[in-house]
C-alpha positions in Angstrom: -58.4 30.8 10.6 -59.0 27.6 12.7 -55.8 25.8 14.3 -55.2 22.1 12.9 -56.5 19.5 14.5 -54.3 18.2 17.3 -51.4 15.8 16.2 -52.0 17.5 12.9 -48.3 18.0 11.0 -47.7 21.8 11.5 -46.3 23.6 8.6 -43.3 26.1 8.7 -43.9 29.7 6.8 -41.0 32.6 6.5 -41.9 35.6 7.3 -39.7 38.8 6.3 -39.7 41.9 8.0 -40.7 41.2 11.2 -38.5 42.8 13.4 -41.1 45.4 15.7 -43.5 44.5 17.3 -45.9 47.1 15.9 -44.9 46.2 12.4 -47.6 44.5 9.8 -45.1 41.3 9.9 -45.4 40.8 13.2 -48.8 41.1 13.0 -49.0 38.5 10.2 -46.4 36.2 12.4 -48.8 36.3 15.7 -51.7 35.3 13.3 -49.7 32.5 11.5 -48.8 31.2 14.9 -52.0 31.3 15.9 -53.0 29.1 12.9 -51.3 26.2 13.9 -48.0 27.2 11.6 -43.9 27.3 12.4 -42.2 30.0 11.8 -38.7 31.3 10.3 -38.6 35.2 11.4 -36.3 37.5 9.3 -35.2 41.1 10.1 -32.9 43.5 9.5 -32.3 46.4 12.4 -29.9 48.5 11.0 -32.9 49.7 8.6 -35.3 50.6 11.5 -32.2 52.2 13.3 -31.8 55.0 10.3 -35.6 55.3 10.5 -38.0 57.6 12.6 -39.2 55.0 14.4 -35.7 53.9 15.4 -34.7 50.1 16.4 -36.0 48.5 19.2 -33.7 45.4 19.5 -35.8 43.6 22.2 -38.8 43.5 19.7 -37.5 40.5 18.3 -37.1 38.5 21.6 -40.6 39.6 22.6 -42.2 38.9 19.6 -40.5 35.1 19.2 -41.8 34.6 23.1 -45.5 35.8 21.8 -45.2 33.6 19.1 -43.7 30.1 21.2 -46.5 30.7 24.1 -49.0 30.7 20.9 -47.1 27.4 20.4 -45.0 28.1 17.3 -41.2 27.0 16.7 -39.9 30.1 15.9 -36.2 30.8 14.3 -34.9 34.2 14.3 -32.5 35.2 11.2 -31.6 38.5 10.8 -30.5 39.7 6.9 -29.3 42.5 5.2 -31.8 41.8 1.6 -29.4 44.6 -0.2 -26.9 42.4 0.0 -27.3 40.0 -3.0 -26.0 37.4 -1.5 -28.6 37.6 1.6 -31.8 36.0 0.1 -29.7 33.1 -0.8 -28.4 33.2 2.3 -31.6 33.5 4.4 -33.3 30.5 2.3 -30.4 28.4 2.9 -30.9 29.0 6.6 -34.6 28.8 7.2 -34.5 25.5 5.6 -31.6 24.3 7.7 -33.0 25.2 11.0 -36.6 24.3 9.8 -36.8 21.9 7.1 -38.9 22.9 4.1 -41.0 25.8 3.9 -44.5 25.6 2.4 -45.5 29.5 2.8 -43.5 32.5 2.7 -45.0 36.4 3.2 -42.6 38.9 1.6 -43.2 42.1 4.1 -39.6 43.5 4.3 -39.4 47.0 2.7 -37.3 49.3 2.0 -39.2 52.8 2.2 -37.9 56.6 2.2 -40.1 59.1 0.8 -38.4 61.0 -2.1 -40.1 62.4 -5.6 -38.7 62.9 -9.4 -36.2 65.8 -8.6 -34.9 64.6 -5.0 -33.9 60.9 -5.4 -30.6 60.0 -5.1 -29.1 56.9 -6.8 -28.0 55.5 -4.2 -31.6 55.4 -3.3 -33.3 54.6 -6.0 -30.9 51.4 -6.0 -31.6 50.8 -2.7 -35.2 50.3 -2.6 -35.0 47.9 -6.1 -32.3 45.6 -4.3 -34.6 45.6 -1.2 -38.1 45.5 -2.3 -37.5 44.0 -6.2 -34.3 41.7 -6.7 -34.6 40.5 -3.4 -38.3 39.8 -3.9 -36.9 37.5 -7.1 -34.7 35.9 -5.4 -36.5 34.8 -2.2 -39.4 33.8 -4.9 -37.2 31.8 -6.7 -35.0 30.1 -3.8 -38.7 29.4 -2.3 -39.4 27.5 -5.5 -36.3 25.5 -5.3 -36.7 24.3 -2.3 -40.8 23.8 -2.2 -42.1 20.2 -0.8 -44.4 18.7 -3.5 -47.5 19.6 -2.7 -46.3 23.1 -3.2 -46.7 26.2 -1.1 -47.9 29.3 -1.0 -46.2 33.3 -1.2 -47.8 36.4 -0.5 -45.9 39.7 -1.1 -47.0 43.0 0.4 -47.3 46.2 -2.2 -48.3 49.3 -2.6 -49.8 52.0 -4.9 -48.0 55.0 -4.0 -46.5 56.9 -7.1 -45.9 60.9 -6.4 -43.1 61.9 -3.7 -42.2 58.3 -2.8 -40.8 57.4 -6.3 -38.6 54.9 -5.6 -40.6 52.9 -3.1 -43.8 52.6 -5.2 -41.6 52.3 -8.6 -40.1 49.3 -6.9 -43.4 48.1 -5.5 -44.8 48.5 -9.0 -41.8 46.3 -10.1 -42.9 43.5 -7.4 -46.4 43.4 -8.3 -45.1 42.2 -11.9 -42.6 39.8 -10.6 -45.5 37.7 -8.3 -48.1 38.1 -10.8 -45.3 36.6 -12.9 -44.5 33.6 -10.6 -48.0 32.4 -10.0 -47.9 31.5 -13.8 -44.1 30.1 -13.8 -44.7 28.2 -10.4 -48.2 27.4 -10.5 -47.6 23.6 -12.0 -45.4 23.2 -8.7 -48.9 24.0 -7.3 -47.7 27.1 -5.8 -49.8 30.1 -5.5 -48.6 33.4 -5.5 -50.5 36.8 -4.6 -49.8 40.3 -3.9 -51.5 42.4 -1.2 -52.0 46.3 -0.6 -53.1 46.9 2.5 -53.7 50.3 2.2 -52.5 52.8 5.3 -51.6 51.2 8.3 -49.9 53.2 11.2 -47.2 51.2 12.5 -45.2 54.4 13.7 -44.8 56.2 10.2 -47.7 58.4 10.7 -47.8 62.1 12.6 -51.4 63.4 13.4 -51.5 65.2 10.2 -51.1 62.0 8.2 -53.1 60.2 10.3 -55.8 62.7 10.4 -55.9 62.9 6.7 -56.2 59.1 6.0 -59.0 58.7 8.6 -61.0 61.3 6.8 -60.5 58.8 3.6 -61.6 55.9 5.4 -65.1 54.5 4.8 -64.8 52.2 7.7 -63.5 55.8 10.3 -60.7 54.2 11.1 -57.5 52.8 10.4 -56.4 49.4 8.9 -54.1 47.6 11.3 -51.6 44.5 10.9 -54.5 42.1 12.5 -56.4 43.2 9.6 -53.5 42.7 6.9 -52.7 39.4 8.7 -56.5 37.8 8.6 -56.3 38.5 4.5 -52.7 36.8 4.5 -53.4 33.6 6.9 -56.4 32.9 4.1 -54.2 33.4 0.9 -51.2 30.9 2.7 -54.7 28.1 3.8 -55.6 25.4 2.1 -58.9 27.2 1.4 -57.4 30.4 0.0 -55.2 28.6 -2.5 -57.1 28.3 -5.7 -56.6 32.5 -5.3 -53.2 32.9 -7.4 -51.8 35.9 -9.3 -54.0 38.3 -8.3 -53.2 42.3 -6.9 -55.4 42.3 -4.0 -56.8 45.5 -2.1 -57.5 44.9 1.6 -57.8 48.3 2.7 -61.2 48.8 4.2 -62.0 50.2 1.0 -60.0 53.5 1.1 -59.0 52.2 -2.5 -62.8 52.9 -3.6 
C-alpha cells in the first residue's frame, strides 16, 4: 500500500503476536509501518520459550528499531492473553500510550498439535482462552474504545481439524466470533475480517513438512508473512474497507 501523503495524520493499529522476528505479525507490523501507520506491539515470550522455536528476547527490540527507522511510533506491551484479565489490560494500555486505535490484527495464537484421544484439558482450555475469549475480548474492548469514523480488525485463522484439535476447534470458534462482529460493529463503521493464510514457515516446519506443503503449492513455493501482511495492510485501508465479514483464503491457492 502507498504511504500517506506527508503531514497526513498517521493512524495507530495493535498488532498481537508480534514477538519474533520471523513471525507473520512481524511481518504484518514492518508492512503497517511501512504504510504510514503507528503501532502498539503485543507479545507474550513465555509461549515461544515452551515452543520448538524457543524465545528470542531481542526480537522484540530489533523488530521496534525496524519499525521506528520505517518511521513508526512503536509501543511494546508484552501480555499473557490466558489471563482474562490481560485483553483488558492490553486495550487499556495501548490507548494510554497511543491514543485511540483505528485498526487492530489479531495474530497471537496459541498452537500445540494434539488429536481426539491425546488432548489434555488443560490444553484444550488453553488454546480457547488464547485464540477464542481473548479474541472476544480484544474485539469488544476495540469497539469501546473506536474513534468515530470507526476502524478496522483482521483476525488470523485456520482450517486445520485432524491431530491439532484444539487449535483449529478454537480457530473455528474465532471465525464465528469476527464474522459475528462485522454485523454487531458494522454501524460503528467498523469492518471486521478473518484471514487463512494457509502454510507459512516461520520456524514450525522440519523438511518433511516443508517438503510436503511445497508439493501442494500451485505457486512452488511457500507463502511468507510479506504475503500475509500485503492481504492485511488492504483489509485495515481505506480502500479495503467495504470488505467486512468475510473468511478469506490468501494462500497462494493451496486451498484450491
Amino acid at each position: 500500500m502507498d504511504s500517506p501523503a506527508e503531514g497526513a495524520l498517521r493512524k495507530t493499529a495493535l498488532v498481537t503476536g508480534a514477538g519474533r522476528l520471523a513471525g507473520i505479525g512481524a511481518g504484518i507490523a514492518r508492512q503497517l509501518a511501512a504504510d504510514g501507520w503507528d503501532l502498539v506491539v503485543s507479545y507474550w515470550q513465555a509461549y515461544d520459550a515452551r515452543m520448538p522455536w524457543g524465545s528470542e528476547p531481542e526480537d522484540v527490540v530489533r523488530l521496534t528499531a525496524e519499525l521506528e527507522a520505517i518511521g513508526a511510533q512503536v509501543h511494546l506491551l508484552p501480555v499473557d492473553l490466558e489471563d482474562p484479565a490481560g485483553p483488558g489490560q492490553l486495550m487499556a494500555a495501548a490507548v494510554q500510550a497511543a491514543g485511540p486505535l483505528q485498526g487492530m490484527v489479531l495474530s497471537h495464537t496459541e498452537s500445540v498439535d494434539s488429536g481426539i484421544l491425546d488432548t489434555s484439558i488443560e490444553s484444550f482450555d488453553r488454546h480457547f482462552a488464547v485464540n477464542t475469549r481473548a479474541s472476544w475480548q480484544l474485539i469488544a474492548a476495540f469497539a469501546r474504545q473506536a474513534p468515530d469514523d470507526g476502524g478496522a480488525i483482521v483476525a488470523l485463522t485456520s482450517d486445520h481439524t485432524a491431530f491439532n484439535l484444539p487449535y483449529g476447534a478454537s480457530k473455528g470458534a474465532l471465525d464465528r466470533i469476527v464474522i459475528a462482529a462485522a454485523r454487531e460493529l458494522g454501524a460503528q463503521g467498523i469492518s471486521a475480517n478473518v484471514l487463512n493464510p494457509g502454510p507459512v514457515d516461520t520456524g514450525w516446519m522440519d523438511d518433511t513438512v516443508r517438503d510436503a506443503v511445497v508439493r501442494q503449492q500451485p505457486t512452488g513455493r511457500l507463502g511468507t508473512p510479506a504475503d500475509v501482511a500485503g492481504t492485511v495492510a488492504f483489509l485495515l485501508s481505506p480502500a479495503g474497507r467495504w470488505v467486512s465479514g468475510q473468511l478469506i483464503k490468501s494462500d497462494g491457492g493451496f486451498s484450491a
